[in-house]
C-alpha positions as a LaTeX table, in Angstrom:
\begin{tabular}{lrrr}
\hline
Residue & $x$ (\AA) & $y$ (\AA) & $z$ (\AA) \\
\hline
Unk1 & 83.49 & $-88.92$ & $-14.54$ \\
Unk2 & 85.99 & $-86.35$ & $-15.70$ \\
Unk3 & 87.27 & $-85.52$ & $-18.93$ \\
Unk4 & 90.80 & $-85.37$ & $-19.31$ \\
Unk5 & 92.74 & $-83.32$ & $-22.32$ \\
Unk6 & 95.22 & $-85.67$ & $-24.00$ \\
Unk7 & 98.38 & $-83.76$ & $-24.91$ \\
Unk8 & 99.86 & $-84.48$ & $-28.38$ \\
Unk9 & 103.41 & $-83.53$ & $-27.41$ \\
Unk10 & 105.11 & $-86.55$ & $-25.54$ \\
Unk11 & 107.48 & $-84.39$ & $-22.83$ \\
Unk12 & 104.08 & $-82.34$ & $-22.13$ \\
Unk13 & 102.13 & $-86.14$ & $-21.02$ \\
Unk14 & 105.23 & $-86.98$ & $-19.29$ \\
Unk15 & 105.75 & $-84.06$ & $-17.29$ \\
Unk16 & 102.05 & $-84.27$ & $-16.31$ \\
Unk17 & 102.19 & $-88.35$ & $-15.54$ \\
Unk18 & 105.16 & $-86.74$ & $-13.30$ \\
Unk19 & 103.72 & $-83.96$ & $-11.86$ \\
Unk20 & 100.25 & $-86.01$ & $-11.06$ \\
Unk21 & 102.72 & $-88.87$ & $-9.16$ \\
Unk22 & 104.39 & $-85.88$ & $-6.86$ \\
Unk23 & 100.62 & $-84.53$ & $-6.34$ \\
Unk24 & 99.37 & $-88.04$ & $-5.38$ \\
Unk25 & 102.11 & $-88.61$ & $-2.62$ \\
Unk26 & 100.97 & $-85.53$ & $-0.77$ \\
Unk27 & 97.60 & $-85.09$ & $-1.21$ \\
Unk28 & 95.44 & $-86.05$ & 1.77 \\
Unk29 & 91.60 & $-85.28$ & 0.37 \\
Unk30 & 89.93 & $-88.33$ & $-0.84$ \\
Unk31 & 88.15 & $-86.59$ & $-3.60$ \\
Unk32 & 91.36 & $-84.74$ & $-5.24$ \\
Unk33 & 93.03 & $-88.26$ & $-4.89$ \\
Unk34 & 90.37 & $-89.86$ & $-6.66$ \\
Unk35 & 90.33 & $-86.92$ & $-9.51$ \\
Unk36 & 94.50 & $-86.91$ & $-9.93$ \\
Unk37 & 93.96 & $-90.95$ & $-10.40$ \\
Unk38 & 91.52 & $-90.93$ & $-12.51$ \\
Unk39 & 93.47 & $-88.31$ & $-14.65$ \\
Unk40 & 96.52 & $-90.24$ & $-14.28$ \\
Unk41 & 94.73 & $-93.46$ & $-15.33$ \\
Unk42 & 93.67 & $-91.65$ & $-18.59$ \\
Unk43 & 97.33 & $-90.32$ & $-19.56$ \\
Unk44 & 99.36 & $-93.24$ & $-19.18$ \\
Unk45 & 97.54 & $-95.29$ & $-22.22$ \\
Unk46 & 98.17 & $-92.11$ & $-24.36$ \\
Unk47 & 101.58 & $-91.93$ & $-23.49$ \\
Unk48 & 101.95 & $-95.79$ & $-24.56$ \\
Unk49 & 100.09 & $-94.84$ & $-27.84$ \\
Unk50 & 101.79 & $-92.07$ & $-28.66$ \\
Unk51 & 105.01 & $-93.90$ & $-28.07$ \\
Unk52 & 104.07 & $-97.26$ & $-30.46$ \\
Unk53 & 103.02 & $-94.44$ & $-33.16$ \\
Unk54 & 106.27 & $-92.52$ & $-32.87$ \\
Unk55 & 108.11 & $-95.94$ & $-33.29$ \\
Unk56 & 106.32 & $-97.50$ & $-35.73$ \\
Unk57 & 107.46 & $-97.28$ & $-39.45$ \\
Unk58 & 106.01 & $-94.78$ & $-42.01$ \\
Unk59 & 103.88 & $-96.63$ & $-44.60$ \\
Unk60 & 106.20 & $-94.58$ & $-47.36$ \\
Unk61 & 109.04 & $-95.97$ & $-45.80$ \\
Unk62 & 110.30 & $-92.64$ & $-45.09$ \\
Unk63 & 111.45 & $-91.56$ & $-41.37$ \\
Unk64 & 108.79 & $-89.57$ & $-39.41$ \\
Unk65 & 109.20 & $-86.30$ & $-38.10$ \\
Unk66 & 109.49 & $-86.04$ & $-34.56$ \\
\hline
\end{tabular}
């Protein structure tokens, strides 16, 4: 099992969902394949997280900062 830094910036997990997909198509070694997944895997629920927290409303009622 690897452990897998969540970015807090949005663009930075999407670049890295991106750059993981490119790696993924190429990569021939069973165990790097396995490692980019398993990475990928643990991004893409953060990136839907971060997403319903940026769009929900602020309990004040008062847009967020972005």
């Amino acid at each position: 099992m690897i452990k897998t830094i969540i970015l807090e910036s949005k663009s930075k997990i999407e670049k890295q969902i991106h750059v993981l997909n490119n790696v993924l198509k190429q990569e021939q070694n069973k165990t790097d394949i396995e490692l980019h997944t398993q990475s990928l895997n643990a991004l893409k629920p953060s990136l839907r997280a971060l997403e319903k927290v940026e769009n929900s409303p602020s309990p004040a009622g008062r847009k967020k900062n972005s």
